[in-house]
C-alpha positions in Angstrom: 90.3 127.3 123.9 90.1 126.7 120.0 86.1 125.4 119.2 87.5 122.4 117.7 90.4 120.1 119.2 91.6 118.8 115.9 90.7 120.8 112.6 91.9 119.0 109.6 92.3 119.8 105.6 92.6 118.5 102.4 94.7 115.6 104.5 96.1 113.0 102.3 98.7 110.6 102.1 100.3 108.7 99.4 102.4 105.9 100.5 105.8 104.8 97.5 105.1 102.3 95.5 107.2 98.9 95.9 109.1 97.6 93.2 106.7 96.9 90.3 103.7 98.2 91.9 102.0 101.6 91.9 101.7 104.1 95.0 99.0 103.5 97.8 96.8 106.5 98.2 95.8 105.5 102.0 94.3 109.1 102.6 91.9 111.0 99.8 92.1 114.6 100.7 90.0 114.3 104.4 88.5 117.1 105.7 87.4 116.6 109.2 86.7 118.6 113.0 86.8 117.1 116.5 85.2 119.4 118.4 86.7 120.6 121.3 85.3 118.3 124.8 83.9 115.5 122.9 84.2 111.7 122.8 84.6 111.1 119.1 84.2 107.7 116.9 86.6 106.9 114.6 85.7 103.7 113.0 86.3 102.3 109.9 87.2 98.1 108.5 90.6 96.7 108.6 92.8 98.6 106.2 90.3 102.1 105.6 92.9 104.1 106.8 92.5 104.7 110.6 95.7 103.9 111.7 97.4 105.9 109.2 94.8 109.1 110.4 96.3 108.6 114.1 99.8 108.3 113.1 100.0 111.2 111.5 98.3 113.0 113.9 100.9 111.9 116.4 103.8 112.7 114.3 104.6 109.7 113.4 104.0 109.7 109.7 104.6 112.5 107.6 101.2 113.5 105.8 101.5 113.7 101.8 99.8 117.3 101.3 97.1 119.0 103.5 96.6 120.6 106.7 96.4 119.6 110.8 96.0 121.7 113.4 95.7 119.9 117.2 94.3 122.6 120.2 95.0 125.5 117.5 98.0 125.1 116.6 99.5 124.0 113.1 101.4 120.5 112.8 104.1 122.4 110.2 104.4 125.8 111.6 103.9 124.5 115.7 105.1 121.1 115.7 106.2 120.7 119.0 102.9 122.3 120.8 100.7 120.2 118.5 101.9 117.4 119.6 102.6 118.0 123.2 98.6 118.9 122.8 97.9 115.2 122.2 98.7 112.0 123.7 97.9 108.7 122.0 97.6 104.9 123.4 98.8 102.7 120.4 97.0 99.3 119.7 100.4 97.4 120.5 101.7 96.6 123.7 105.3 97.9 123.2 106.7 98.5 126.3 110.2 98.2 127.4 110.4 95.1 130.1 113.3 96.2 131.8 111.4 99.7 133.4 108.7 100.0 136.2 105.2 101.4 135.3 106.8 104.3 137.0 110.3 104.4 135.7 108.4 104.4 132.3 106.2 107.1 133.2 109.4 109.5 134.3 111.5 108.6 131.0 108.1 109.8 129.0 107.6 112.8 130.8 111.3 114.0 130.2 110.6 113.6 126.8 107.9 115.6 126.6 109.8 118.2 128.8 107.6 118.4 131.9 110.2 119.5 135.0 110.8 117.2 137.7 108.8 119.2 140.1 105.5 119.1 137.7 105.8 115.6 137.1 102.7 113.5 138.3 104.1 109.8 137.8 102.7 108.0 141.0 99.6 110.6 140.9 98.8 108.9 137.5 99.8 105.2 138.0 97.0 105.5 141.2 94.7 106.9 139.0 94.8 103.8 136.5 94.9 101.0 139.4 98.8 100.5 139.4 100.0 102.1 142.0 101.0 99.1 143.7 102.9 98.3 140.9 104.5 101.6 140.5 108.0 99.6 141.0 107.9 96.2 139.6 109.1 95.5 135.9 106.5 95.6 133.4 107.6 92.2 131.7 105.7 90.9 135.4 102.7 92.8 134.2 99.3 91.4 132.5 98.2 92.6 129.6 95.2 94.2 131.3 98.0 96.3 133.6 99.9 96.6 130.6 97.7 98.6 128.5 96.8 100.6 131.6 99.7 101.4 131.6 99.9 102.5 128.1 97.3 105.1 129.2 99.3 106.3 131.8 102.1 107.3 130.0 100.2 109.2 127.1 98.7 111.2 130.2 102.1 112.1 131.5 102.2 115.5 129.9 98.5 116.2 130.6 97.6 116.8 126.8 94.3 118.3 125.7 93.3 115.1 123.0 93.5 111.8 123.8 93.5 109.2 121.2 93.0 105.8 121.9 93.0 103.2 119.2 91.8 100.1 119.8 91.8 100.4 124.0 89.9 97.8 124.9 90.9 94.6 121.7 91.8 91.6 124.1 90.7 92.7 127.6 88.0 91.3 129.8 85.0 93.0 130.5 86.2 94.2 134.5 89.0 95.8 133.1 86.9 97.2 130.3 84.2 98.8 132.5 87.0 100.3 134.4 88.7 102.0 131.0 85.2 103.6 129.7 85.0 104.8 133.6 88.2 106.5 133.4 87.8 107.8 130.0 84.4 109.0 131.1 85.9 110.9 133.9 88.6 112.6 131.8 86.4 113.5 129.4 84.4 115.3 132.2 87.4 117.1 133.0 87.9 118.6 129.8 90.0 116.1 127.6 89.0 115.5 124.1 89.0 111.9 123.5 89.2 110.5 120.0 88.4 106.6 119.9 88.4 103.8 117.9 87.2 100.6 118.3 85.9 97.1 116.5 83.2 97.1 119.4 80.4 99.2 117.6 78.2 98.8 120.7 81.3 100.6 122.5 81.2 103.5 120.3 77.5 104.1 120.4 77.6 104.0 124.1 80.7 106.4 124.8 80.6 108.7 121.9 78.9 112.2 121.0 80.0 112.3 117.7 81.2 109.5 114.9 83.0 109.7 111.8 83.3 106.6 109.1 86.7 106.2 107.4 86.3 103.4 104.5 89.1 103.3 101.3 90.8 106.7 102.5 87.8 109.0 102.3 85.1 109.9 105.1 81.9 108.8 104.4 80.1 109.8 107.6 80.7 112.3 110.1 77.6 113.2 112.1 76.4 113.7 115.6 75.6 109.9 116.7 71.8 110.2 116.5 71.7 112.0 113.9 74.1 109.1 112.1 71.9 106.3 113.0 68.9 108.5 112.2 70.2 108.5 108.6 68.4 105.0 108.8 64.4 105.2 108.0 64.4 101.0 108.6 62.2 100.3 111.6 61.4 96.7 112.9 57.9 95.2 114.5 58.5 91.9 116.2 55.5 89.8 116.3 55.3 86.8 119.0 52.7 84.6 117.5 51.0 81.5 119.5 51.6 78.9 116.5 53.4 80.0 113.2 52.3 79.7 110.2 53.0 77.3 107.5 53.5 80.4 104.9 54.5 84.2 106.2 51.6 86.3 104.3 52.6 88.7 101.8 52.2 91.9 103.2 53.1 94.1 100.3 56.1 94.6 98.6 57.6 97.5 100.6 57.3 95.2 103.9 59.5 92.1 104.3 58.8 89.7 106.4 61.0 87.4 108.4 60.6 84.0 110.5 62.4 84.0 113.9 63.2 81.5 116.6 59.9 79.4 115.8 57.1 81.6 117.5 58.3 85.3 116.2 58.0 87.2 112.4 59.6 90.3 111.9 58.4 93.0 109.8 60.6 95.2 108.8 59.2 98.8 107.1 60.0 102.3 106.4 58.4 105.1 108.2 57.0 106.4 105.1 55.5 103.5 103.8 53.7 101.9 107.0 53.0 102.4 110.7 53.4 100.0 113.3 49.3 99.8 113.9 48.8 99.5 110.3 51.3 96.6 110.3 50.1 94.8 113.5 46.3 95.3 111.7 47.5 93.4 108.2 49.4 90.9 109.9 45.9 90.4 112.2 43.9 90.7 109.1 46.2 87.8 107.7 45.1 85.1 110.4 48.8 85.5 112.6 47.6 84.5 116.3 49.8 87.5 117.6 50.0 87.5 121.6 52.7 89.9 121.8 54.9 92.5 120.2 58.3 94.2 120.3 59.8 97.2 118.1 63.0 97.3 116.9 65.4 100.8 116.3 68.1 100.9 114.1 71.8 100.8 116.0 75.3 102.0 115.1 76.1 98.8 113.2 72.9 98.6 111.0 74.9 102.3 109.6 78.4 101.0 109.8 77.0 98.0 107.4 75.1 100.2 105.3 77.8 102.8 104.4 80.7 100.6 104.1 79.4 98.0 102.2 77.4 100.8 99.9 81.0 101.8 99.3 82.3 98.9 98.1 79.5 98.1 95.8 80.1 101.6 94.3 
């Protein structure tokens, strides 16, 4: 097995220009690695270029310049084994009314050439909670067994990468407990899953490693504690029995924040204060503190940070 599932170059896309415009550069030469057995974050605002990242590592955009290579093999000189290595679960819900969850599943493994007597269609549909639907139309379906659904038929040739944009936009949180489940599970079986989601608190839960698309280019790709590690910020949360009519000046390297009538937050960097030096000057200042609370950085305080320092740029 190669070290990394997805290995990718110099990647860009340029998409025509309309009439009167000039040519959108949606990709700016990526260079990225999924390694091999992960759970990896792919997040990114609206319009950074996720979707056209997933597309083409599907097939279904043809990249500008650069390199792709999915389980080892090269999307120009292998493209039928790179992409029978990977299976992806589009954001839509466009499936065809008129077939059963498992009529659907048997058309989809044809395509992907997988013999009659290797075919795992009911197997599959159990394994997503629609085997009792194996045989109804899908226009009967919800969306929630809809985009199980989905799933199941980008599982029908067993690929080694799993891509998943946007799995869970729109679904409760029962069927969304039941998705991370079953992606956990795969995963554990040796499927490299590639994610991405809105839900930042999904992504730092499920993933081992995240990468930040914003205007085309990657501005973070790191191991996920090591991402939100990239953030020296720290919090101390002071509960105070009556608050003050003015928060004290601290110094200039602390600021200091009212909350919900009986907190103050002071928010520091390691290097310029400790949390007993803080709760000491905050003391020394007359705050009646009767308790206190710290605060780590999360995947969002990092999402914020990056993208916004990017527009700014």
């Amino acid at each position: 097995m190669p070290e990394n599932a997805i290995e990718v170059r110099a990647l860009e896309k340029v998409y025509p220009a309309p009439r009167g415009g000039t040519p959108k550069r949606a990709l700016k030469a990526i260079d990225l690695d999924v390694p091999q057995g992960s759970i990896f974050g792919l997040l990114g605002p609206n319009g950074a270029g996720k979707s056209t990242f997933i597309n083409i590592l599907a097939g279904l955009v043809v990249k500008t310049s650069g390199t792709v290579r999915i389980w080892g093999f090269d999307q120009d000189v292998n493209p039928r084994q790179s992409r029978a290595s990977i299976g992806v679960v589009p954001q839509e819900l466009n499936l065809d009314p008129f077939f059963t969850p498992f009529g659907a599943l048997e058309v989809q493994a044809g395509l992907y050439g997988v013999p009659k007597r290797m075919r795992r269609s009911m197997e599959i549909l159990e394994r997503v909670g629609l085997g009792d639907k194996a045989h109804a139309y899908a226009r009967t379906l919800s969306g929630g067994m809809r985009r199980r659904l989905l799933i199941a038929k980008a599982l029908v040739h067993a690929p080694a990468v799993l891509v998943l944009d946007e799995p869970t936009a729109g679904v409760d949180i029962e069927l969304r407990r039941m998705l991370w489940s079953f992606v956990r599970e795969l995963n554990a079986a040796g499927t490299t899953v590639i994610l991405t989601t809105h839900y930042l608190e999904e992504a730092e839960e499920m993933c081992d490693r995240i990468a930040i698309i914003n205007h085309g280019e990657v501005v973070a790709c790191e191991d996920k504690a090591d991402l939100i590690g990239r953030l020296d910020a720290r919090t101390l949360v002071l509960r105070v029995g009556e608050m003050p009519e003015t928060l004290p000046d601290l110094g200039s390297d602390i600021r200091v924040q009212a909350r919900n009538g009986h907190e103050i937050a002071l928010t520091y960097s390691n290097g310029a204060a400790s949390a007993p030096d803080l709760l000491a000057k905050a003391q020394a200042a007359g705050l009646d503190v009767a308790d206190i609370a710290t605060e780590e950085p999360d995947l969002e305080d990092v999402f914020l940070q990056l993208t916004e320092a990017r527009e700014s740029a």
